[in-house]
Every structure is written in C-alpha cells, then in structure tokens.
C-alpha positions as CSV (number, residue, x, y, z in Angstrom):
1,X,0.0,0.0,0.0
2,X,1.2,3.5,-0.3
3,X,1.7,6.0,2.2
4,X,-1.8,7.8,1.1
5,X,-3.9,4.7,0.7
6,X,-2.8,3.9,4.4
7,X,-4.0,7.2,5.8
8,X,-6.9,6.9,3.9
9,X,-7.6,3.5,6.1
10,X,-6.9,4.9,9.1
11,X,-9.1,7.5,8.2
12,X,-12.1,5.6,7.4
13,X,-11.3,3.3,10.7
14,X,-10.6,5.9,13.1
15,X,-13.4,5.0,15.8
16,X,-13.5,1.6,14.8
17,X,-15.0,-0.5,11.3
18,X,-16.6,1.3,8.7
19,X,-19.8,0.2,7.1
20,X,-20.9,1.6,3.8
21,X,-24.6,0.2,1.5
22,X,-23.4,-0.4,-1.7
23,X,-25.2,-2.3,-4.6
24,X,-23.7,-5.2,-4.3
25,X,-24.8,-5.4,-0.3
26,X,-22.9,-4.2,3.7
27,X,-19.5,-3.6,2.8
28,X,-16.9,-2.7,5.9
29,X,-13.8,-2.2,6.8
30,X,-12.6,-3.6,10.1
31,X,-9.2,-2.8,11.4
32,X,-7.0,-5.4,12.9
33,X,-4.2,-4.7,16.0
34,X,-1.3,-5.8,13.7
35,X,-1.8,-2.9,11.2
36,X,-3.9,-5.0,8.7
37,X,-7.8,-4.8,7.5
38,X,-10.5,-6.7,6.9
39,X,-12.5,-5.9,3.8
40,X,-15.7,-7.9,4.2
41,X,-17.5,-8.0,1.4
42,X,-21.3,-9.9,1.3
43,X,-19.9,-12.7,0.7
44,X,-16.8,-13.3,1.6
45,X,-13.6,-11.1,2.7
46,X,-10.3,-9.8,2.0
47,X,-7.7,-9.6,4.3
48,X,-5.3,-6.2,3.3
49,X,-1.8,-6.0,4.5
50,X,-0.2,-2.7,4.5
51,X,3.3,-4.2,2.6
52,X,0.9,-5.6,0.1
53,X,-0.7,-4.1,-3.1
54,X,-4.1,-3.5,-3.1
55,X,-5.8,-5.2,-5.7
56,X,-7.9,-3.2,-8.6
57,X,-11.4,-4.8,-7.5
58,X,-10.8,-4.0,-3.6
59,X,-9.5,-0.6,-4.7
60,X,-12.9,0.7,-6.8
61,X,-14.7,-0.2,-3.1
62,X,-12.3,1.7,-0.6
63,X,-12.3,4.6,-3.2
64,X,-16.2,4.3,-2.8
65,X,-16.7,3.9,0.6
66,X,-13.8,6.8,1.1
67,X,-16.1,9.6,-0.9
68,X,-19.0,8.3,1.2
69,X,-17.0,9.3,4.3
70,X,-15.8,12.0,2.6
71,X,-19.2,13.6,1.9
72,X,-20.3,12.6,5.4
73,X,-17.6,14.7,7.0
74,X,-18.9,17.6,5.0
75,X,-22.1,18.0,6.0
C-alpha cells in the first residue's frame, strides 16, 4: 500500500470498522491490532496488509466507501 492509501484506512477506521450500503450489499472495513484490514464483502472477505498491493477490484470499493465518508464529514 502507499503511504496515502494507508492514511486513507486509518481515516475511514478511526473509531472503529466502517460500514458503507453499496449495490452489491454491507461492505466494511474492520481494522486489525497488527496494522492490517478486513474488507468484508457480502460474501466473503479480503484480508489487506499494509506491505501488500491492493488489488484493482478492492481498490474501486475503498475509493467508494472513502467519498462516502468524505461527503459525510462535510455536512
């Protein structure tokens, strides 16, 4: 992960997981005590390491579930 895509994770998880309704169902981000996240999808879950890439499919979600926060925090 980059630098900015792990402040955007701590962000989202700052007092605790993160639940955002998308079309495909309850999407949320839990964090985990070693540094790492959950991304639990519907149906099954992704486990994101901060030394590890995040993947193009997972990404499209965070990015989604970041502007939700985002436009949250702004009203």
């Amino acid at each position: 992960m980059t630098t900015k895509e792990i402040l955007g994770l701590q962000r989202l998880t700052l007092r605790g997981p993160f639940e955002c309704t998308m079309s495909i169902g309850e999407v949320r981000l839990i964090p985990q005590v070693d540094g790492s996240y959950y991304l639990m999808y519907p149906s099954y879950f992704v486990h994101l390491y901060i030394d590890k890439d995040i993947d193009s499919h997972d990404r499209y979600y965070l990015r989604y579930m970041y502007n939700e926060y985002m436009s949250c925090m702004s009203i």
